[in-house]
One Martini backbone bead per residue (centre of mass of N, CA, C, O) as a GRO file, in nm:
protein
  412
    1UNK     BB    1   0.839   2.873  -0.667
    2UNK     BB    2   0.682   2.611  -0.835
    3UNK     BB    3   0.586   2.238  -0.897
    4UNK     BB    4   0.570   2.051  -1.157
    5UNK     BB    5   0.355   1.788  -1.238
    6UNK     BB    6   0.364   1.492  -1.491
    7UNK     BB    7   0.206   1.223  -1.598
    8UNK     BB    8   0.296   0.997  -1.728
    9UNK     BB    9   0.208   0.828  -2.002
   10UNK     BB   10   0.076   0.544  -2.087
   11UNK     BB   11   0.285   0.437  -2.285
   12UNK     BB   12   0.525   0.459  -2.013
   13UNK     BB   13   0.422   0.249  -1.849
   14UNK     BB   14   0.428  -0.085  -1.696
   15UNK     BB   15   0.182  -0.149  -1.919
   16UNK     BB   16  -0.087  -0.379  -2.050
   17UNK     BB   17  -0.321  -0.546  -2.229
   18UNK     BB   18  -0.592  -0.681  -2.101
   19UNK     BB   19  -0.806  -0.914  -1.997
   20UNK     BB   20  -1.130  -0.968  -1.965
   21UNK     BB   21  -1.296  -0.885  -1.656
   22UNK     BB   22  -1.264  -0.699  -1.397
   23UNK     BB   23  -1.235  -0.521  -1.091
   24UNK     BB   24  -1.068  -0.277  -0.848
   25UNK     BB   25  -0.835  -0.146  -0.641
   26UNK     BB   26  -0.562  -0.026  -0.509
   27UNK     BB   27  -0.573  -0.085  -0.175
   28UNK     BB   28  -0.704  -0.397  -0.013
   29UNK     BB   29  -0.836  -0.526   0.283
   30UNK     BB   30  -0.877  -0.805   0.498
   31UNK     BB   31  -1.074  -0.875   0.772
   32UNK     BB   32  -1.193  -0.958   1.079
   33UNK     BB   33  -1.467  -0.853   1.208
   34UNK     BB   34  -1.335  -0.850   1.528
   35UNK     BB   35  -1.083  -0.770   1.541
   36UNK     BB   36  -0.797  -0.672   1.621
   37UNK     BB   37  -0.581  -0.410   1.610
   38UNK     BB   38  -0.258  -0.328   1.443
   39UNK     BB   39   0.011  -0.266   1.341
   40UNK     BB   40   0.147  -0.326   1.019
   41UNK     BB   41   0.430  -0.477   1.165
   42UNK     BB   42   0.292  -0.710   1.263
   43UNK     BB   43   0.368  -1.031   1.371
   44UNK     BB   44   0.176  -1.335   1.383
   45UNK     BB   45   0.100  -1.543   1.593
   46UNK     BB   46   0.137  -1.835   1.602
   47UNK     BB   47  -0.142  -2.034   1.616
   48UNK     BB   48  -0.238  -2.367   1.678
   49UNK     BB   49  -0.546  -2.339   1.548
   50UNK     BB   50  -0.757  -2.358   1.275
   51UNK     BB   51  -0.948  -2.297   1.000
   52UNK     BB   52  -0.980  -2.429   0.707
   53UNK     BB   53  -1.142  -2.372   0.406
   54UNK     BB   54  -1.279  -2.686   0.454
   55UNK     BB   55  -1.340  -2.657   0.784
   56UNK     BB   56  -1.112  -2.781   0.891
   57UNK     BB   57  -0.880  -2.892   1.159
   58UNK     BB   58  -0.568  -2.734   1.172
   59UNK     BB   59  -0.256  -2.735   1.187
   60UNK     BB   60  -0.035  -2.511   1.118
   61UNK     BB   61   0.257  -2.551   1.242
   62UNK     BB   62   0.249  -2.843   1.081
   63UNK     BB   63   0.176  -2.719   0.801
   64UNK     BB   64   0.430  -2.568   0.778
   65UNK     BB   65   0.649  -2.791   0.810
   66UNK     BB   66   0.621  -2.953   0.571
   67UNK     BB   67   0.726  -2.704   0.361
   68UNK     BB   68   1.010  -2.597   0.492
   69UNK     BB   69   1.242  -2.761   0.319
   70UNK     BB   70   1.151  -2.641   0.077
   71UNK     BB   71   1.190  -2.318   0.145
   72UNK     BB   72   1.476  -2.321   0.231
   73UNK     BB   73   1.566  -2.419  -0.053
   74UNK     BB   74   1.472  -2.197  -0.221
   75UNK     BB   75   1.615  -1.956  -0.059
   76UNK     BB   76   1.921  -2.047   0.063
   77UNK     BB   77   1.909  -2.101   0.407
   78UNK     BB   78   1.944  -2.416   0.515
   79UNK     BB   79   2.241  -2.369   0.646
   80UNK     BB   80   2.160  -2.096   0.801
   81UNK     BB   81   2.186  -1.946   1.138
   82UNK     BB   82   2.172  -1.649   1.124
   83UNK     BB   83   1.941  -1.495   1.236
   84UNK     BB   84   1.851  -1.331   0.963
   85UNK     BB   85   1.755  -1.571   0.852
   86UNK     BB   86   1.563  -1.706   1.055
   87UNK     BB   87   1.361  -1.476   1.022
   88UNK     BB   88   1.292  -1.452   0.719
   89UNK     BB   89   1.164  -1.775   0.725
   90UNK     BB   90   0.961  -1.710   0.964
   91UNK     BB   91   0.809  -1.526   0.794
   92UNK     BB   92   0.717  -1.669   0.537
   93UNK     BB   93   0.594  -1.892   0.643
   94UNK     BB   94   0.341  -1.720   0.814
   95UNK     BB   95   0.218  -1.611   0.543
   96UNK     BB   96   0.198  -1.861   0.396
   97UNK     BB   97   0.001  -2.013   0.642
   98UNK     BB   98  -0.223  -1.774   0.657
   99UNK     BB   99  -0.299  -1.728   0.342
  100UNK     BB  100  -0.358  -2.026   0.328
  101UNK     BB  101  -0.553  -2.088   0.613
  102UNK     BB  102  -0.596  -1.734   0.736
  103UNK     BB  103  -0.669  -1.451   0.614
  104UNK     BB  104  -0.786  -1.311   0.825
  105UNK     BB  105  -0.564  -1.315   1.045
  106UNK     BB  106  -0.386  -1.160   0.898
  107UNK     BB  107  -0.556  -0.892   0.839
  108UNK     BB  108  -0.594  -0.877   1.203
  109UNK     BB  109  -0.267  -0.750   1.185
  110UNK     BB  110  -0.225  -0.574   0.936
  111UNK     BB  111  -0.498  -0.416   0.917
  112UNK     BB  112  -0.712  -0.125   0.886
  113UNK     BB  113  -0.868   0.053   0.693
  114UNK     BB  114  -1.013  -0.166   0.483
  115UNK     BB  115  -1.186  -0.370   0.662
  116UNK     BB  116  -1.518  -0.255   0.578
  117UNK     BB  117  -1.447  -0.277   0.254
  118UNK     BB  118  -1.348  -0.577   0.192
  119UNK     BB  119  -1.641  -0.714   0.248
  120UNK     BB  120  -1.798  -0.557  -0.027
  121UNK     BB  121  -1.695  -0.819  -0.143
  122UNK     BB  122  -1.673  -1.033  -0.311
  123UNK     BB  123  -1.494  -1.355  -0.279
  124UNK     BB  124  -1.308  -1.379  -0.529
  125UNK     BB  125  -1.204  -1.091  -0.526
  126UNK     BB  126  -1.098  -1.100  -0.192
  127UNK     BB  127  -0.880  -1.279  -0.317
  128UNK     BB  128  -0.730  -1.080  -0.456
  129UNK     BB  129  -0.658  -0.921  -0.269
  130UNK     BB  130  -0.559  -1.087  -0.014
  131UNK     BB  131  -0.282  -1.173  -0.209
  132UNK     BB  132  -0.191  -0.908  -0.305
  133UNK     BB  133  -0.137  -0.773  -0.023
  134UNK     BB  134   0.058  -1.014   0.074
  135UNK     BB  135   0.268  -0.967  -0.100
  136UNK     BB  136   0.291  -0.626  -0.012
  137UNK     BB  137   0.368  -0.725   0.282
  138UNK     BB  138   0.612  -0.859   0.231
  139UNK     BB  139   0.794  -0.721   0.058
  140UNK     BB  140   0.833  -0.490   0.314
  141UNK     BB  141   0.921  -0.671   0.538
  142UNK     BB  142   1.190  -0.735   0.422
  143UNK     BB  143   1.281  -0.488   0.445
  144UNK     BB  144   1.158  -0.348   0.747
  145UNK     BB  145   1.312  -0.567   0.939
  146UNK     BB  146   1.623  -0.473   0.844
  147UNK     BB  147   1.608  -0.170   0.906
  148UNK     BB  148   1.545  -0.162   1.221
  149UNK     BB  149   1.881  -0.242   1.232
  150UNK     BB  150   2.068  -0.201   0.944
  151UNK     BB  151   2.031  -0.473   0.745
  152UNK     BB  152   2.111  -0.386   0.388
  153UNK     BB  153   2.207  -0.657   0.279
  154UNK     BB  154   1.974  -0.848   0.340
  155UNK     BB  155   1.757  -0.668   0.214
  156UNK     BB  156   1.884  -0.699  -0.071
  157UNK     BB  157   1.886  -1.021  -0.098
  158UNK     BB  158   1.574  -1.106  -0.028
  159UNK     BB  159   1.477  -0.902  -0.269
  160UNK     BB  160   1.592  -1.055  -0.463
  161UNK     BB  161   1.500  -1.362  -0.419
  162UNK     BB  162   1.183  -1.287  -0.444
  163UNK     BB  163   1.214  -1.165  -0.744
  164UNK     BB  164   1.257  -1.467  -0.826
  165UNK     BB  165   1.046  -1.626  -0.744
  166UNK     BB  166   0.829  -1.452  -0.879
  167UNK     BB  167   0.915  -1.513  -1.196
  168UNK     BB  168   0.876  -1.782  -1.138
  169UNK     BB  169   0.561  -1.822  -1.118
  170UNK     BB  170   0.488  -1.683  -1.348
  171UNK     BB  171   0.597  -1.866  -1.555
  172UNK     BB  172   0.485  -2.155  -1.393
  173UNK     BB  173   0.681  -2.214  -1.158
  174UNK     BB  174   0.701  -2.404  -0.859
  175UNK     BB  175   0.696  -2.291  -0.542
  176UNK     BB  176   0.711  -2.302  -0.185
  177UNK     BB  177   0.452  -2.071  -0.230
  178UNK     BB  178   0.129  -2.093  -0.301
  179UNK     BB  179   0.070  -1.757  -0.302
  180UNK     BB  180   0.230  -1.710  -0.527
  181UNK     BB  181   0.162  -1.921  -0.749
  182UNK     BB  182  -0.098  -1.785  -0.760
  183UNK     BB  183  -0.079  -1.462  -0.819
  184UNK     BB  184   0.069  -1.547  -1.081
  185UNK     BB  185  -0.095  -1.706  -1.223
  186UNK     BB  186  -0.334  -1.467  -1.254
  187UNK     BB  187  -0.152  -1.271  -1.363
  188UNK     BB  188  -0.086  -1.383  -1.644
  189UNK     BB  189  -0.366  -1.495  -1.726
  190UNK     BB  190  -0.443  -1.136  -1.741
  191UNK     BB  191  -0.191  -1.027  -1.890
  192UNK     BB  192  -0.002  -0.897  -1.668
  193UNK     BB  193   0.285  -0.745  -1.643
  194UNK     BB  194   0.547  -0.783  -1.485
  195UNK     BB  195   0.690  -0.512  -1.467
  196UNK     BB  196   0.478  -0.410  -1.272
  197UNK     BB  197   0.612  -0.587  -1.017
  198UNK     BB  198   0.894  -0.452  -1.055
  199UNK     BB  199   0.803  -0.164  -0.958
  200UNK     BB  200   0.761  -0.239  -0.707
  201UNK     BB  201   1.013  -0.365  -0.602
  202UNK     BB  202   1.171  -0.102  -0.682
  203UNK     BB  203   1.032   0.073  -0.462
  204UNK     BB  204   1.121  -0.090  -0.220
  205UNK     BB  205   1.454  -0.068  -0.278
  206UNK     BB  206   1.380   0.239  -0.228
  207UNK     BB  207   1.421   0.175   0.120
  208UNK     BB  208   1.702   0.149   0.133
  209UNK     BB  209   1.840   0.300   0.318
  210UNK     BB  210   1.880   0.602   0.291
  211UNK     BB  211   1.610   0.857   0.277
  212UNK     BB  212   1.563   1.100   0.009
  213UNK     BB  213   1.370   1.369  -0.087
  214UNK     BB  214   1.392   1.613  -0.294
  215UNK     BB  215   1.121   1.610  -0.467
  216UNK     BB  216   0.803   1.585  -0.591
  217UNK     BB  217   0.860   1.404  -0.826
  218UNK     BB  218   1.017   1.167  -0.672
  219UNK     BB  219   0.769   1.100  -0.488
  220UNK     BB  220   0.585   1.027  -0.733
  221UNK     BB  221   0.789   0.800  -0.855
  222UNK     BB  222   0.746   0.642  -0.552
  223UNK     BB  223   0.422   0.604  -0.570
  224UNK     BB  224   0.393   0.467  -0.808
  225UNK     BB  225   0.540   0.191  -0.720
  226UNK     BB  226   0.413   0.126  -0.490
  227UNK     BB  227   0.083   0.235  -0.532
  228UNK     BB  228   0.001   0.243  -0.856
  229UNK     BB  229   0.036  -0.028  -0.925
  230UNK     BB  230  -0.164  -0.208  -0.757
  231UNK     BB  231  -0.401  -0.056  -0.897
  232UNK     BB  232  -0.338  -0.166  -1.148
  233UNK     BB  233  -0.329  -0.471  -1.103
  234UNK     BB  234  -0.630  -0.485  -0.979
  235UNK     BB  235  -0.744  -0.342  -1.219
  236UNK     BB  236  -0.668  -0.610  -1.403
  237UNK     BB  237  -0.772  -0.803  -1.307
  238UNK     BB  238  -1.098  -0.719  -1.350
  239UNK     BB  239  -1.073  -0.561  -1.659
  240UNK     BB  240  -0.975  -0.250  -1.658
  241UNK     BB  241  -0.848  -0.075  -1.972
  242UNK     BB  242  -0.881   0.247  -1.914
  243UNK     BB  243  -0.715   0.510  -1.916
  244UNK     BB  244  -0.870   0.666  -1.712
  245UNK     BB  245  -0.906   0.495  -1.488
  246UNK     BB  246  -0.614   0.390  -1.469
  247UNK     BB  247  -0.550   0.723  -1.398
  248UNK     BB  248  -0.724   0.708  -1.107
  249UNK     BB  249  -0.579   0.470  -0.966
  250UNK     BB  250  -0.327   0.618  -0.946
  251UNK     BB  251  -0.412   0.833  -0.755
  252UNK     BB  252  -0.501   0.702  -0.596
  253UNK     BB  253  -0.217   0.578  -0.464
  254UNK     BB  254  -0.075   0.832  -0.412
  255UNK     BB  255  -0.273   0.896  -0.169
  256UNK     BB  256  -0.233   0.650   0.001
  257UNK     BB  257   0.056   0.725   0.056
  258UNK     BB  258   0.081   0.986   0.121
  259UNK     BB  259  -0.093   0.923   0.401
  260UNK     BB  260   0.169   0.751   0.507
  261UNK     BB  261   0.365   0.914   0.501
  262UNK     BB  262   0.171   1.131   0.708
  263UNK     BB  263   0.191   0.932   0.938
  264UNK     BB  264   0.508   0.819   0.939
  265UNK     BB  265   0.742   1.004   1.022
  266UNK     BB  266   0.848   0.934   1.282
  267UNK     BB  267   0.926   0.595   1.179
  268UNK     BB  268   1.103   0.683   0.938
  269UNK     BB  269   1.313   0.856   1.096
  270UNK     BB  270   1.429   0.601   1.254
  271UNK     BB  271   1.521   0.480   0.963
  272UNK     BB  272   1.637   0.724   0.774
  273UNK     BB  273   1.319   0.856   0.683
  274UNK     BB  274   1.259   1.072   0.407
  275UNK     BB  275   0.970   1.192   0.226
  276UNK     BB  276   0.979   1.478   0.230
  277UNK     BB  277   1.037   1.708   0.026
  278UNK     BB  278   1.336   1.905   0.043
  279UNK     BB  279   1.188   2.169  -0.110
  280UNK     BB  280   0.948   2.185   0.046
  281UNK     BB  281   1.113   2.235   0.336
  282UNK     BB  282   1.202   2.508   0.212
  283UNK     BB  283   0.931   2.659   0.179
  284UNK     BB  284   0.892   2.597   0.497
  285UNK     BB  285   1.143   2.619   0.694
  286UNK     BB  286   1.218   2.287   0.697
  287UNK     BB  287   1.443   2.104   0.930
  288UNK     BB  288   1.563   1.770   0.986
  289UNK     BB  289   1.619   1.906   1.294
  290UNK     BB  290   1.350   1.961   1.366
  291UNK     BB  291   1.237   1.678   1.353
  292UNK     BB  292   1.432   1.584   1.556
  293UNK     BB  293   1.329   1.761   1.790
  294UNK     BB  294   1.008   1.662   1.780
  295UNK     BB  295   1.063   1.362   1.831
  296UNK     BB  296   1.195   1.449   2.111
  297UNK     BB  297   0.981   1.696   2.247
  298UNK     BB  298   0.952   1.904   2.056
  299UNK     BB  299   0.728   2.128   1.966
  300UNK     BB  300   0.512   2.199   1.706
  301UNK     BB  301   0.557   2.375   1.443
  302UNK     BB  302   0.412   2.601   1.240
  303UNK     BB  303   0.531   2.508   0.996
  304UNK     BB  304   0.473   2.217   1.019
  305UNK     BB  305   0.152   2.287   1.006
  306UNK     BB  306   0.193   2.409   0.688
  307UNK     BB  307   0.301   2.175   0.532
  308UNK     BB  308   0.111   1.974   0.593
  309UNK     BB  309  -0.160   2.095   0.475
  310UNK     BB  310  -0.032   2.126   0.192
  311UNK     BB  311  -0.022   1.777   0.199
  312UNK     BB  312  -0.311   1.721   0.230
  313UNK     BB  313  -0.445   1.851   0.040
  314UNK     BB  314  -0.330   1.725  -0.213
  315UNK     BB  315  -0.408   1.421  -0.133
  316UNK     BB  316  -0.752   1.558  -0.140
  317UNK     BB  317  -0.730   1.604  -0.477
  318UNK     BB  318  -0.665   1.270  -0.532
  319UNK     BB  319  -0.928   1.168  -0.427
  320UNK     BB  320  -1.119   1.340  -0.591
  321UNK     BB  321  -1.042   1.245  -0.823
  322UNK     BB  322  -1.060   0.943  -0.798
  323UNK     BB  323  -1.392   0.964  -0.718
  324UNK     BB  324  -1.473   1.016  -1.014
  325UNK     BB  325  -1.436   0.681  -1.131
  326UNK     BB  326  -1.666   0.537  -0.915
  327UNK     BB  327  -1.928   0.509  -1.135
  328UNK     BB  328  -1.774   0.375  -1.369
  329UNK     BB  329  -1.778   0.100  -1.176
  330UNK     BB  330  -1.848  -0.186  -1.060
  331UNK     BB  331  -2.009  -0.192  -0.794
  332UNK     BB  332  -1.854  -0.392  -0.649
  333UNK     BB  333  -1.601  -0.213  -0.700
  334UNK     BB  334  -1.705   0.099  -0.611
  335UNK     BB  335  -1.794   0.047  -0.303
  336UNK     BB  336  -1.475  -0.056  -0.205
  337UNK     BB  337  -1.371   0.213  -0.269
  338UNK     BB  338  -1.541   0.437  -0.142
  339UNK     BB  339  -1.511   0.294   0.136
  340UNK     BB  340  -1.158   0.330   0.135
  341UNK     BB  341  -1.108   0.613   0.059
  342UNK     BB  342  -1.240   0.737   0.333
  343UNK     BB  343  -1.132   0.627   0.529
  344UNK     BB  344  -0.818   0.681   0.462
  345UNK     BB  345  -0.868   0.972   0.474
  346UNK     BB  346  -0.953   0.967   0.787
  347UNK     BB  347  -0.636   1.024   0.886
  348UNK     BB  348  -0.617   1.297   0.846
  349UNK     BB  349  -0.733   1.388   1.064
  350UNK     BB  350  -0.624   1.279   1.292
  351UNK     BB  351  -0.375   1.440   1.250
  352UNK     BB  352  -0.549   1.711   1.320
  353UNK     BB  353  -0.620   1.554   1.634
  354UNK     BB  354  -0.325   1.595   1.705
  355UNK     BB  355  -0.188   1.811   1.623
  356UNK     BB  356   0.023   1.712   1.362
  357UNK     BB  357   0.146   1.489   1.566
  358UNK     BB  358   0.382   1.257   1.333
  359UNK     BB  359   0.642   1.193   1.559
  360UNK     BB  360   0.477   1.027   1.766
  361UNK     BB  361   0.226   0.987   1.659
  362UNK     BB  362  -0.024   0.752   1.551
  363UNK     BB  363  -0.248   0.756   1.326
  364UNK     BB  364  -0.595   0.667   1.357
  365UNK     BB  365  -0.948   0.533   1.314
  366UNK     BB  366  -1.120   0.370   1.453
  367UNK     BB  367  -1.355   0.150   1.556
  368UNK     BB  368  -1.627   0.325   1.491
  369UNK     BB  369  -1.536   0.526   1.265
  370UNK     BB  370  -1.515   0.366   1.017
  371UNK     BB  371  -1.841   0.327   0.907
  372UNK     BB  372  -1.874   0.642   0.946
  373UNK     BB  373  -1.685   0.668   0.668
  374UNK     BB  374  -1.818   0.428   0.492
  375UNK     BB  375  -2.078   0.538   0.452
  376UNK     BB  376  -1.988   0.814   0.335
  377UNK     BB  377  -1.885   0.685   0.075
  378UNK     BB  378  -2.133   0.548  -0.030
  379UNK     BB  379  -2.318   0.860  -0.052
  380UNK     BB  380  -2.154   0.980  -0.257
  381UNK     BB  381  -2.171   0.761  -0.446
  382UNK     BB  382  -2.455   0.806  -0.486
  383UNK     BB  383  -2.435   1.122  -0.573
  384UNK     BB  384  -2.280   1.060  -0.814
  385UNK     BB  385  -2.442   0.868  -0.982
  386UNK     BB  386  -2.695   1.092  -1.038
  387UNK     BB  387  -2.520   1.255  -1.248
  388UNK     BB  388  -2.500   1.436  -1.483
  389UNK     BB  389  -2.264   1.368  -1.685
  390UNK     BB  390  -2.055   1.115  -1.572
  391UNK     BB  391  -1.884   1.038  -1.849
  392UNK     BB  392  -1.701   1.253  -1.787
  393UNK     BB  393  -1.400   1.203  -1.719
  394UNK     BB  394  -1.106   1.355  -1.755
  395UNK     BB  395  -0.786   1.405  -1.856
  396UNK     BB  396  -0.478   1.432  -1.677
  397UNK     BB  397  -0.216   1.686  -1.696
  398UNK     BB  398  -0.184   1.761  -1.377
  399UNK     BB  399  -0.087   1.702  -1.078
  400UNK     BB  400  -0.160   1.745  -0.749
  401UNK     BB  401   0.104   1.725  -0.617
  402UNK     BB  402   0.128   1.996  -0.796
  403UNK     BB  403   0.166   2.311  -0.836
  404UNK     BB  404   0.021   2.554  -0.764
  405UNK     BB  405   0.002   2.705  -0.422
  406UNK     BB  406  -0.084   2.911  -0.200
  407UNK     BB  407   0.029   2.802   0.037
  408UNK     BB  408   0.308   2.884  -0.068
  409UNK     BB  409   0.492   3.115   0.003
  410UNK     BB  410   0.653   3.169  -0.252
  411UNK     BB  411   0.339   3.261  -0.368
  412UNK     BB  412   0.304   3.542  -0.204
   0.00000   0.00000   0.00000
């Protein structure tokens, strides 16, 4: 037997009728030019100075300082001393200190896929994006942070904290960190329902302790809450509420997702996380001990990369539906989806190019690769937008990451 699965109706997601302004992607990140590449879980060393936003130059650190005092107390571990509160102000802190003053360097830490998507943004929506990825990586790393001691409870604690003060932002109450502030603000603003933002941060606290995921549908709802809303969050900033479009955007979420799923495996394994799902695994007749035995450098077994080929192809039904609504995107905004697409899809190969080993290796595109790849979606995009009949949309029924698959044994 295999798994079928249907996407929740439009009036079942927790998405309200945007005010209309233009549109975005998934989720794209800015970087510097020539930045170094980091893994996404890099804290960034504070700089000595940068230059802020009006060209002058302002110490960070000193401006950093300027309000600890009121960021401590808003967080309410104003007098906890202990590592665990040190740690997470001091997260605070750097994210908030970066995004405010050197959007660029934050991006040059965290981001690596999107780096030359971001670029073909206009100034305003990259800030939209800027804002929203930070929003992102910060909610993560609440939790990421924490799990990588085993810190439960402070992550549960922290990111209820976070979920507190984002809704404070949201109502208009002013919060001791400017750029949640501004991105609530400009949330609200558009009419973007909280619900979206929650649905987000419920997908963040389903990271909090040990993670097994049952089956596909599991996944798909894991998928949805982490990376298909904040496609739609993006997508809602920028005024685009077609209902088929909105359901592109989730589908580009889930691929997203999916493919960091499968680039992390052995990271997410070491904190005591499985995402590949329980039944997909078992007709597979790949068991969690074979996973850590690879992990710990037995060969990686033929049965182990037929599982991921089979979730890879999925993975890449979703890029190819998701591709076929960016001709009907503005512009700016279809150019660096269709970069980002791109590149992003490019990770899969890289994992065939490690010959399937994504328990020891973390797979990553070159930055040389990059352009060539971003190139690539460009040409494609070019290539869709003069096909005629392009604006048949078509609503989609089954979802690709579930349903038939021939490559399933089972299905033979």
């Amino acid at each position: 037997m295999v798994e079928s699965m249907t996407l929740p109706s439009i009036a079942e997601r927790p998405i309200a009728p945007a005010t209309s302004v233009k549109q975005s992607e998934p989720v794209a990140a800015a970087e510097a030019d020539h930045a170094p590449e980091a893994d996404h879980d890099v804290i960034a060393p504070r700089p000595r100075s940068l230059v802020a936003p009006s060209g002058s130059t302002m110490d960070v650190p000193f401006a950093a300082e300027r309000g600890r005092k009121r960021r401590r107390k808003a967080w309410g571990e104003s007098a906890d001393p202990r590592p665990h509160a040190v740690a997470t102000l001091r997260l605070m802190d750097r994210t908030a200190t970066l995004v405010s003053h050197a959007p660029n360097a934050f991006f040059a830490q965290h981001s690596r896929s999107f780096s030359y998507a971001a670029r073909l943004f206009p100034a305003e929506q990259r800030r939209v994006i800027t804002l929203i990825y930070a929003y992102c990586r910060l909610s993560d790393d609440l939790v990421d942070k924490r799990m990588v001691v085993g810190d439960v409870d402070t992550a549960k604690s922290d990111l209820a904290r976070w979920r507190a003060l984002s809704e404070q932002a949201y109502r208009g109450e002013p919060t001791p960190y400017e750029f949640l502030n501004e991105i609530m603000s400009r949330t609200a603003k558009r009419g973007v329902p909280f619900s979206l933002i929650e649905s987000l941060l419920d997908g963040v606290a389903s990271d909090i302790g040990p993670v097994v995921m049952e089956d596909t549908e599991e996944l798909l709802a894991y998928c949805y809450r982490v990376a298909s809303v904040v496609g739609v969050w993006i997508t809602r900033m920028f005024g685009i509420d077609d209902p088929a479009l909105i359901e592109r955007a989730e589908v580009m979420g889930v691929a997203l997702q999916l493919t960091n799923i499968l680039r992390d495996v052995g990271e997410d394994l070491a904190m005591n996380r499985v995402y590949l799902p329980r039944t997909h695994m078992e007709r597979f007749r790949v068991e969690r001990a074979d996973l850590e035995a690879m992990a710990a450098g037995a060969p990686i077994s033929p049965a182990y990369r037929s599982m991921l080929e089979d979730l890879m192809d999925r993975a890449e039904r979703c890029y190819e539906l998701a591709d076929e609504a960016l001709p009907e995107l503005p512009t700016y905004f279809a150019r660096p989806m269709a970069a980002a697409s791109a590149v992003y899809r490019g990770i899969l190969g890289e994992i065939r190019r490690n010959d399937h080993d994504n328990l020891r290796l973390r797979a990553a595109t070159s930055t040389a690769r990059k352009p060539v790849l971003a190139a690539r979606g460009l040409t494609s995009l070019a290539i869709r937008s003069m096909r005629p009949g392009r604006h048949a949309l078509r609503p989609l029924v089954t979802h690709p990451l579930g349903g038939p698959d021939s490559s399933d044994p089972a299905a033979r």
